[in-house]
C-alpha positions in Angstrom: -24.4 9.3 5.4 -20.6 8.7 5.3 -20.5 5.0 3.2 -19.9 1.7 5.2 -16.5 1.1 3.2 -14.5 3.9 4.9 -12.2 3.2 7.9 -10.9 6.8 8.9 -8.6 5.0 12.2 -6.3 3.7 9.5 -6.7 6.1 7.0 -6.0 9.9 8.9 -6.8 11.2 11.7 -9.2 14.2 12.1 -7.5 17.4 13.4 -8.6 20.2 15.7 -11.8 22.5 14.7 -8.8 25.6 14.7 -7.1 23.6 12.4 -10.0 22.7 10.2 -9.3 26.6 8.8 -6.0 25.4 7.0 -6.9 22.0 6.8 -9.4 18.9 6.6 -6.9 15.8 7.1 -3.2 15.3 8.5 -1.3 11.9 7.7 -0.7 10.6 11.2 3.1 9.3 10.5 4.2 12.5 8.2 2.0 15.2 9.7 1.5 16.6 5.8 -1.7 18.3 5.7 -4.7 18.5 2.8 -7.5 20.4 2.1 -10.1 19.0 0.1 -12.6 20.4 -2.4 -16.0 21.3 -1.4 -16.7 18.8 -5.0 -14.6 16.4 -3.2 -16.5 16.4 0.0 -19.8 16.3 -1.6 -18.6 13.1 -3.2 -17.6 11.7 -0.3 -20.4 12.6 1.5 -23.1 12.1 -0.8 -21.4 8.8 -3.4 -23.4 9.1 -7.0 -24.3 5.9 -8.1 -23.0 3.8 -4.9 -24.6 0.0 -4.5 -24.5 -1.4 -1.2 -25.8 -5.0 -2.1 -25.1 -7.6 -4.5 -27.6 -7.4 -7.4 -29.0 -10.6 -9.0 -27.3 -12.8 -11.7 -27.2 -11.5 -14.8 -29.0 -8.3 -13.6 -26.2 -5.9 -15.4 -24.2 -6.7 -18.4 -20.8 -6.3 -17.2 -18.6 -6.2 -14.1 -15.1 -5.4 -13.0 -13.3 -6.5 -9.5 -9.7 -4.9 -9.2 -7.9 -4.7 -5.5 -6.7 -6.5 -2.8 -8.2 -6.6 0.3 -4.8 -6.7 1.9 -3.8 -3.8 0.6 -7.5 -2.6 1.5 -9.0 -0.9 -1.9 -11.3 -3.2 -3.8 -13.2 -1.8 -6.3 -16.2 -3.6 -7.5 -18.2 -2.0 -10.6 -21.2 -3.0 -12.5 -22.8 -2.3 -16.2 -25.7 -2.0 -17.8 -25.2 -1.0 -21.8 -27.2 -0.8 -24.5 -26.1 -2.7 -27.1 -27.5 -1.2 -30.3 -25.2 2.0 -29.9 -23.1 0.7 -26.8 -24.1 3.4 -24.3 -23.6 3.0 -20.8 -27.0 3.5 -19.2 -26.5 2.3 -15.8 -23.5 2.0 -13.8 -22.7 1.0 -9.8 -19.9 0.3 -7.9 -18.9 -0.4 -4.0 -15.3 0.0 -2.6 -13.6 -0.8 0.3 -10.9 1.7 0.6 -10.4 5.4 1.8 -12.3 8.8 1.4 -10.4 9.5 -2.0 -11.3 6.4 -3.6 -15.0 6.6 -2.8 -14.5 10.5 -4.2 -12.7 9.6 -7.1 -15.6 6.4 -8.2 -18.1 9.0 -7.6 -16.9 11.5 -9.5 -16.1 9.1 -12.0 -19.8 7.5 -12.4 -21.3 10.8 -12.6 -18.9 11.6 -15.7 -19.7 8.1 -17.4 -23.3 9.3 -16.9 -23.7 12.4 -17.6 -26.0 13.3 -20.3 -28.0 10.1 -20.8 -24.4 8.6 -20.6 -21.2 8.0 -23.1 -20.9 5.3 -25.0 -17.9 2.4 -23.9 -16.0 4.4 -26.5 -16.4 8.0 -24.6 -16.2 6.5 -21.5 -12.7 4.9 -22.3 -11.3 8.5 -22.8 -11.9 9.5 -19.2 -8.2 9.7 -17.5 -7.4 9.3 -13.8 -6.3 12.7 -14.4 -9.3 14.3 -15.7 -11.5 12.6 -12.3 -8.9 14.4 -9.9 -9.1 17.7 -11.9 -12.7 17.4 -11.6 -12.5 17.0 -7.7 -10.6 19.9 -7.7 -7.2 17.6 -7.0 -6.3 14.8 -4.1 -3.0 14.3 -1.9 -0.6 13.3 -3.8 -0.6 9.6 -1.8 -4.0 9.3 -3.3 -3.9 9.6 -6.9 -4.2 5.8 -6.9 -7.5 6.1 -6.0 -8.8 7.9 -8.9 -6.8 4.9 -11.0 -8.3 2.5 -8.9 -11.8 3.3 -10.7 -10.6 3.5 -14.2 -8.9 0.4 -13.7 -12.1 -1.5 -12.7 -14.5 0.5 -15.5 -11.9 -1.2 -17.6 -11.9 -4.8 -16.4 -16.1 -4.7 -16.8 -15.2 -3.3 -20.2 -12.7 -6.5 -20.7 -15.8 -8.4 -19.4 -18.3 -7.4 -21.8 -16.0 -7.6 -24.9 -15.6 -11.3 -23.0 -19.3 -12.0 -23.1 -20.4 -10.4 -25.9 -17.7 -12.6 -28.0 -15.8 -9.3 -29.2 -12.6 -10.6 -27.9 -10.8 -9.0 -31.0 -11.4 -5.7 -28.3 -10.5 -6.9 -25.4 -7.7 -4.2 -23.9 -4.6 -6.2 -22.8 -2.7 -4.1 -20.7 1.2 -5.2 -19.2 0.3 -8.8 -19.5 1.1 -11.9 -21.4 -1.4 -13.1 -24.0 -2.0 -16.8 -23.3 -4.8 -17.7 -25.8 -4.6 -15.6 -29.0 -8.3 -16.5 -29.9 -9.9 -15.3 -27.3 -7.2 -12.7 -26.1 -6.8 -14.1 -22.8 -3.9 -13.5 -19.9 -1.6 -15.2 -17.5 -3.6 -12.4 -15.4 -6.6 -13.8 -16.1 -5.6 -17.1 -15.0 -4.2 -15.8 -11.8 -7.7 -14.4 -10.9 -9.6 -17.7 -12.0 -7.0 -19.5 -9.8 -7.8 -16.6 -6.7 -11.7 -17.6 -7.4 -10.8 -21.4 -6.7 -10.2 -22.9 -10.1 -7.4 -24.9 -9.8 -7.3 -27.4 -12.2 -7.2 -27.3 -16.3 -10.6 -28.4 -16.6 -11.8 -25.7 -13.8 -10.1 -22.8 -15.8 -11.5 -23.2 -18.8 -15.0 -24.2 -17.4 -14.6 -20.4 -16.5 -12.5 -18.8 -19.2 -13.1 -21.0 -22.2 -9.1 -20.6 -22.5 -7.3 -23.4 -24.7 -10.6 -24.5 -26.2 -10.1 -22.6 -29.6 -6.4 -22.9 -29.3 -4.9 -26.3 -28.0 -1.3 -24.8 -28.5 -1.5 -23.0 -25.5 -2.9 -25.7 -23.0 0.7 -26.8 -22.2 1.8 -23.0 -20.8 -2.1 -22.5 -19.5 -1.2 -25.8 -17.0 1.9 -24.1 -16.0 0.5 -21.0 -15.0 -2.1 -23.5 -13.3 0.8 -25.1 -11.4 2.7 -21.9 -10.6 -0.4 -20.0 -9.0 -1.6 -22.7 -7.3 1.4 -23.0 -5.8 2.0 -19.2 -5.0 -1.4 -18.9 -3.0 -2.5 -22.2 -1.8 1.1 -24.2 -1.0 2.8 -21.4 0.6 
């Protein structure tokens, strides 16, 4: 059964069974044309690992949100580890996006879990690169998608270092450090402020942030100010 996330109107359009010998897809602005894998359309078809409802608080030990939904990918991604040798023993996710990103998470659980599955340390290795060479490639307008996975494996990563008060491991990645201590960013303050948390007191009922570290409550109200400002006084 084709998963409820994919919207193929805005996505491609489906060309003619005599074209279906050169091609599966055509862009409908650029007319460029793609064949994808038989691994690819398996995938697609048949999602490893895909979870279609909400599970229950604190049913899995870590999870990761990346996307917009005006941009129309959101990756949502869910952990369950062992925590004597930090193998990944379960993992889910559900998208809203295209074909390719649906692919590329499904190829990409069934690498995190293959043999029992890797530990958060083997896991981390897996490239973007490495899920598209194992679907046998994707257009080139959708090797985002395959990034679009590693990116949220690596925010329920972030979150599980987070909970599990290893914060000396958390993996900052092209943002600002706001409080040393518990290595947190001006990014995570611009999600806490998209979840609703708009005052200082909000905040760090969510992230702990300034608690350990008073220095940095002055610049963590700013960012406060700024984001609220940005998405709820525009």
């Amino acid at each position: 059964m084709v998963p409820f996330s994919l919207n193929l109107p805005n996505l491609f359009m489906i060309i003619t069974p005599s074209d279906l010998k050169t091609s599966d897809v055509v862009h409908p602005t650029t007319g460029q044309k793609w064949v994808y894998s038989d691994v690819a359309r398996d995938h697609f078809f048949n999602p490893r690992n895909l979870m279609l409802k909400d599970p229950k608080d604190g049913e899995y030990d870590a999870v990761g949100v990346v996307g917009s939904p005006a941009c129309g990918d959101v990756m949502t991604m869910w952990l369950k580890i062992d925590k004597a040798d930090e193998r990944i023993y379960k993992l889910k996710w559900r998208t809203f996006g295209c074909g390719s990103a649906i692919a590329a998470t499904s190829m990409f659980s069934a690498m995190v879990m293959e043999n029992g599955g890797r530990t958060i340390d083997e896991a981390l290795k897996i490239t973007p690169q490495d899920i598209t060479e194992r679907l046998g490639g994707l257009p080139g307008r959708k090797i985002h998608c395959s990034v679009l996975a590693d990116k949220a494996f690596r925010k329920a990563i972030n979150n599980y270092f987070r909970t599990t008060h290893q914060h000396q491991r958390i993996v900052v990645e092209g943002a600002k450090v706001i409080d040393t201590v518990l290595n947190i960013t001006d990014r995570d303050i611009e999600e806490a402020v998209l979840e609703g948390a708009t005052t200082l007191e909000e905040v760090q009922n969510k992230l702990k942030v300034g608690v350990g570290s008073p220095e940095s409550i002055p610049e963590l109200e700013q960012l406060i100010r700024f984001y609220s400002e940005k998405y709820y006084d525009g």
